[in-house]
C-alpha positions in Angstrom: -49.8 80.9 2.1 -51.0 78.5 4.5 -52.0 79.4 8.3 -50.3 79.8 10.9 -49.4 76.4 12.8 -49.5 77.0 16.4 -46.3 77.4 18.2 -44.7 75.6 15.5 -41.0 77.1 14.7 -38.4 76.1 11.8 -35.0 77.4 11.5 -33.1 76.9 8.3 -29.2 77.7 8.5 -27.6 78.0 5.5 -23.5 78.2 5.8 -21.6 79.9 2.8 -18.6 81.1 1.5 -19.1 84.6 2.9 -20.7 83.8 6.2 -23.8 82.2 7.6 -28.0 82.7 6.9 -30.4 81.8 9.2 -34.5 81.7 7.9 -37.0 81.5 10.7 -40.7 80.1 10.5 -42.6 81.9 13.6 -45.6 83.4 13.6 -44.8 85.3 16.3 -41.5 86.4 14.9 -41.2 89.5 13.2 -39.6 88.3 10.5 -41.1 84.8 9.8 -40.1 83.4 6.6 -42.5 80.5 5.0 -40.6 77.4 4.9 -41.4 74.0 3.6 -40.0 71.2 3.7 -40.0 67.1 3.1 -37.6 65.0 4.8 -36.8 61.5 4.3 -35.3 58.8 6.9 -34.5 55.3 6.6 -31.9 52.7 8.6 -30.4 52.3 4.6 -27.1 53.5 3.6 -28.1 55.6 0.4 -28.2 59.4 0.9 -31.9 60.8 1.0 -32.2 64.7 -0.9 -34.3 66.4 1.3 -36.1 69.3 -0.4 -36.5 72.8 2.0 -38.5 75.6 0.0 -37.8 79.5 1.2 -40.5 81.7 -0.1 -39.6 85.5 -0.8 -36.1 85.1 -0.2 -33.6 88.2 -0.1 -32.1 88.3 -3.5 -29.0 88.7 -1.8 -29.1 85.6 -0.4 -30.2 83.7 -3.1 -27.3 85.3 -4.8 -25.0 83.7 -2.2 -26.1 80.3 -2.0 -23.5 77.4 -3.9 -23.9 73.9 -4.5 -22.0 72.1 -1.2 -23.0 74.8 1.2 -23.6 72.8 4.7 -27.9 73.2 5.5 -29.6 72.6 8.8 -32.8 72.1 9.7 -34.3 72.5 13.2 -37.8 72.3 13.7 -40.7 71.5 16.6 -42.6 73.5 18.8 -41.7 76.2 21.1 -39.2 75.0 23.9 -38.8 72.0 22.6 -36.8 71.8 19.1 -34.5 69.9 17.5 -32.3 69.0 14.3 -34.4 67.0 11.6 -31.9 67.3 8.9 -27.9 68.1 8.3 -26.3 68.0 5.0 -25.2 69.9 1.8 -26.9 71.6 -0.9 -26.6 68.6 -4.0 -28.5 71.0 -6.4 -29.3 75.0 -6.6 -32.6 76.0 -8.3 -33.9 78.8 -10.0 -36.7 80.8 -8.1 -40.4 80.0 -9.6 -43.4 81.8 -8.8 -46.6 80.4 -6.7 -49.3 82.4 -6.9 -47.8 85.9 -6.0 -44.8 84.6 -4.2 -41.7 83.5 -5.2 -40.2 79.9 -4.1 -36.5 79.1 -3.9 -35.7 75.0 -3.4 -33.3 74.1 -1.8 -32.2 70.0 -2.6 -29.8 69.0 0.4 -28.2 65.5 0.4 -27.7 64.5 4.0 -25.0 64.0 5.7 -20.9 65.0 4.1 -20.1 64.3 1.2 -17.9 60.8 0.8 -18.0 60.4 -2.7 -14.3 61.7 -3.8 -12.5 59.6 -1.1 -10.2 57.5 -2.4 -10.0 53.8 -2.9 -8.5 51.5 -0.1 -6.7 48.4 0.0 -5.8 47.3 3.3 -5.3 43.8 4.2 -6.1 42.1 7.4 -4.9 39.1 9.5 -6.7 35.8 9.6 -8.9 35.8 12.7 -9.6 39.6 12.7 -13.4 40.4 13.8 -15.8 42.7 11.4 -16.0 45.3 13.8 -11.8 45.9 13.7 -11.9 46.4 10.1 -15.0 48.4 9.8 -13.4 51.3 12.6 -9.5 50.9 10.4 -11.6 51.4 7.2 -13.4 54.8 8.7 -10.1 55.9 10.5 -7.7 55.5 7.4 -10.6 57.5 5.1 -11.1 60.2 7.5 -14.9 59.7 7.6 -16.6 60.3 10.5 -18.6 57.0 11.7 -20.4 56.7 14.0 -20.1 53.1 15.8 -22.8 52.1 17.8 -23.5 48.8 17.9 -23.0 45.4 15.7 -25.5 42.6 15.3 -23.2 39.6 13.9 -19.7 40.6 14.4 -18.1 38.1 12.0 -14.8 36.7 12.5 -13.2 36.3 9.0 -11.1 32.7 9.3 -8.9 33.7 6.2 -7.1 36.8 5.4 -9.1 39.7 4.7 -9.0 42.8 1.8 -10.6 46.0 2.1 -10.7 47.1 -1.3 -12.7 49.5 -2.9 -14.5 52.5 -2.2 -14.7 53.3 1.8 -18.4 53.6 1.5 -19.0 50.1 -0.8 -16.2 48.5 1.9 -18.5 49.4 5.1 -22.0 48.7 3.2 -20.5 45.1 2.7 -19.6 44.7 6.0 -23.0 45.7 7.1 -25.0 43.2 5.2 -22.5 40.7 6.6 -23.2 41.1 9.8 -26.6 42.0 9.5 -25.9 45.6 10.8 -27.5 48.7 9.3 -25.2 51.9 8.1 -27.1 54.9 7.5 -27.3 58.5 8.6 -28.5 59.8 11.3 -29.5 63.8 11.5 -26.3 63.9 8.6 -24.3 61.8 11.1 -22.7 58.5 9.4 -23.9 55.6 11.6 -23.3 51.6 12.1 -25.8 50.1 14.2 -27.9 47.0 14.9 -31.9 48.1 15.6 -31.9 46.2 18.9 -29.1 47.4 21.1 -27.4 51.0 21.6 -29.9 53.5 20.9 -32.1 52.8 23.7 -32.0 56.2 25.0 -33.9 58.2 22.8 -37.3 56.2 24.0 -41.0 58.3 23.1 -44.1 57.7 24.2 -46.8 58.2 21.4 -50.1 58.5 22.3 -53.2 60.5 21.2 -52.2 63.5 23.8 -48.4 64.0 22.7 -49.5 63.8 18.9 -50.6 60.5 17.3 -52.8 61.0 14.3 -55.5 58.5 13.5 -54.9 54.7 14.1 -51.8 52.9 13.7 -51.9 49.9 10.7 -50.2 47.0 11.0 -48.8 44.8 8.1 -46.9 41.2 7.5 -43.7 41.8 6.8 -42.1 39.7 3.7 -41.7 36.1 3.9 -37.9 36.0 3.6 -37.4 35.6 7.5 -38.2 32.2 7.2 -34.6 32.1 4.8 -32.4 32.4 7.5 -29.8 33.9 5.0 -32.2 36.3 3.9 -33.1 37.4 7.8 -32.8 41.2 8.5 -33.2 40.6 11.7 -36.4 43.4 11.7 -38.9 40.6 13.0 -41.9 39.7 11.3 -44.6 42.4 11.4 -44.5 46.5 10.9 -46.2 49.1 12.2 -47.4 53.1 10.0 -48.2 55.6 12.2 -48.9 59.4 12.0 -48.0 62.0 14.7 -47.6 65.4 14.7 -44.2 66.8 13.3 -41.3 64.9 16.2 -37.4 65.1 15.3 -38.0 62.6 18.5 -39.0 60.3 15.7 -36.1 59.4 13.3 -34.0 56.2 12.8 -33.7 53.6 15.2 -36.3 55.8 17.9 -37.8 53.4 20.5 -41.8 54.2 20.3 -44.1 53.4 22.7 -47.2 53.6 20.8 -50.8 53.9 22.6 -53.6 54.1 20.8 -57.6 53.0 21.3 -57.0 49.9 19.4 -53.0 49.4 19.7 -50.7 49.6 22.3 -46.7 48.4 21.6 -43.1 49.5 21.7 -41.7 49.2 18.2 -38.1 50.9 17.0 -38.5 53.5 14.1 -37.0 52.1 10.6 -38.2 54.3 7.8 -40.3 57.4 7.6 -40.3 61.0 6.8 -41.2 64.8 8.3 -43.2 67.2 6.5 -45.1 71.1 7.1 -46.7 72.1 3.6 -47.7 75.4 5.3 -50.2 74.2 7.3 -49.9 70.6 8.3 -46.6 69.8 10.3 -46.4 65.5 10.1 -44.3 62.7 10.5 -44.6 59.4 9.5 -42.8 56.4 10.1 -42.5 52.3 10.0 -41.7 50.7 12.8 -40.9 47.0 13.9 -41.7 45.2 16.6 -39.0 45.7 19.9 
């Protein structure tokens, strides 16, 4: 087992059939569990399995724990924690053995699970805006969107269908107007990178947790394609910092280092503790 990682805390709430189990990382804690755990973000609208390992588990619970079970994650340092991850468990494991402990894995696909709603066909008038049919789509499926923001609300000149499956229907719409549809801590969201999200704003610097020195890259030639245009600008940003659930999706980041200093917005990354190290890593874009 790895050291302890100062004032670092992880809760892991498991909710099953019978009732609900909580696993704690906390040294200071009494009963601390080890906990791992890698978690992927992006701004894209396939689901990310995140993968939490419980050493040393109860049998009990073990025992208890189904495929589809809801799983959250809440992680950071003391006083100031939040949720990294919400979703359901896509795949139960068998327990293995490492060294002299034993290690449960616990796969968890974010967000609910959309995949047996059924098809839609709904037809809209000529002149009816992107945005319209995008909240009718979500509201007749019962999914839970969140709409924050649109980028290039199109107006569709002829009549429109909405046929397919809900998920397929809104990914279409977002690549026609250029918005992103992704989740966001399990939550379903439609929003352009630019406007909406301004709230959550971070300052990184050396002091509140940046690791090393920023790099920054050329992003792909296809901006010059207008069609092809993703709107994300023409240059990216990988940084390290010290485990943040600050730092997910769409995140405005003030970044200061000794050779870098700009305010990007988060697009991709992921959050990791292997026992000792607790990280996240992300690309960001220029704001």
């Amino acid at each position: 087992m790895g050291k302890a990682q100062f004032g670092f805390e992880i809760l892991v709430r498991v909710h099953t059939r019978t009732g609900r189990i909580e696993f704690q990382y906390n040294k200071n804690h009494a009963k601390s569990s080890e906990i791992h755990f890698t978690v992927p973000f992006s701004s894209n609208s396939e689901k990310h399995i995140a993968e939490i390992t419980l050493f040393n588990i109860n049998p009990g619970h073990f025992n208890s724990i189904r495929q589809g079970d809801k799983v959250e994650l809440f992680a950071g340092y003391h006083g100031d924690t939040g949720l990294l991850l919400s979703g359901t468990i896509f795949r139960t494991t068998t327990p293995t053995l490492q060294d002299a402990d034993t290690a449960y894995v616990l796969r968890v696909l974010e967000g609910q699970d959309y995949t047996r709603l059924p098809k839609q066909n709904i037809t809209f008038a000529a002149g009816t805006y992107a945005d319209v049919i995008i909240k009718e789509v979500a509201r007749r499926s019962g999914m839970q969107l969140d709409f924050v923001s649109i980028n290039k609300n199109k107006r569709f000149e002829e009549e429109y269908t909405a046929e397919g499956h809900p998920m397929e229907i809104l990914s279409s719409l977002a690549t026609e107007t250029k918005t992103s549809l992704f989740y966001l801590r399990g939550r379903l969201t439609f929003a352009f990178v630019f406007a909406g999200r301004n709230a959550e704003l971070f300052s990184l610097t050396p002091q509140t947790g940046l690791i090393g020195s920023p790099t920054v890259a050329s992003r792909d030639d296809d901006w010059q394609d207008e069609d092809d245009d993703d709107g994300y600008g023409h240059w990216s940003f990988s940084c390290t910092s010290i485990l943040n659930y600050h730092l997910t999706t769409f995140s405005r980041v003030d970044v200061k280092s000794k050779y870098l200093t700009h305010g990007m917005y988060v697009i991709n990354g992921e959050h990791t503790f292997n026992g000792t190290e607790a990280r996240t890593e992300f690309e960001g874009i220029e704001n």
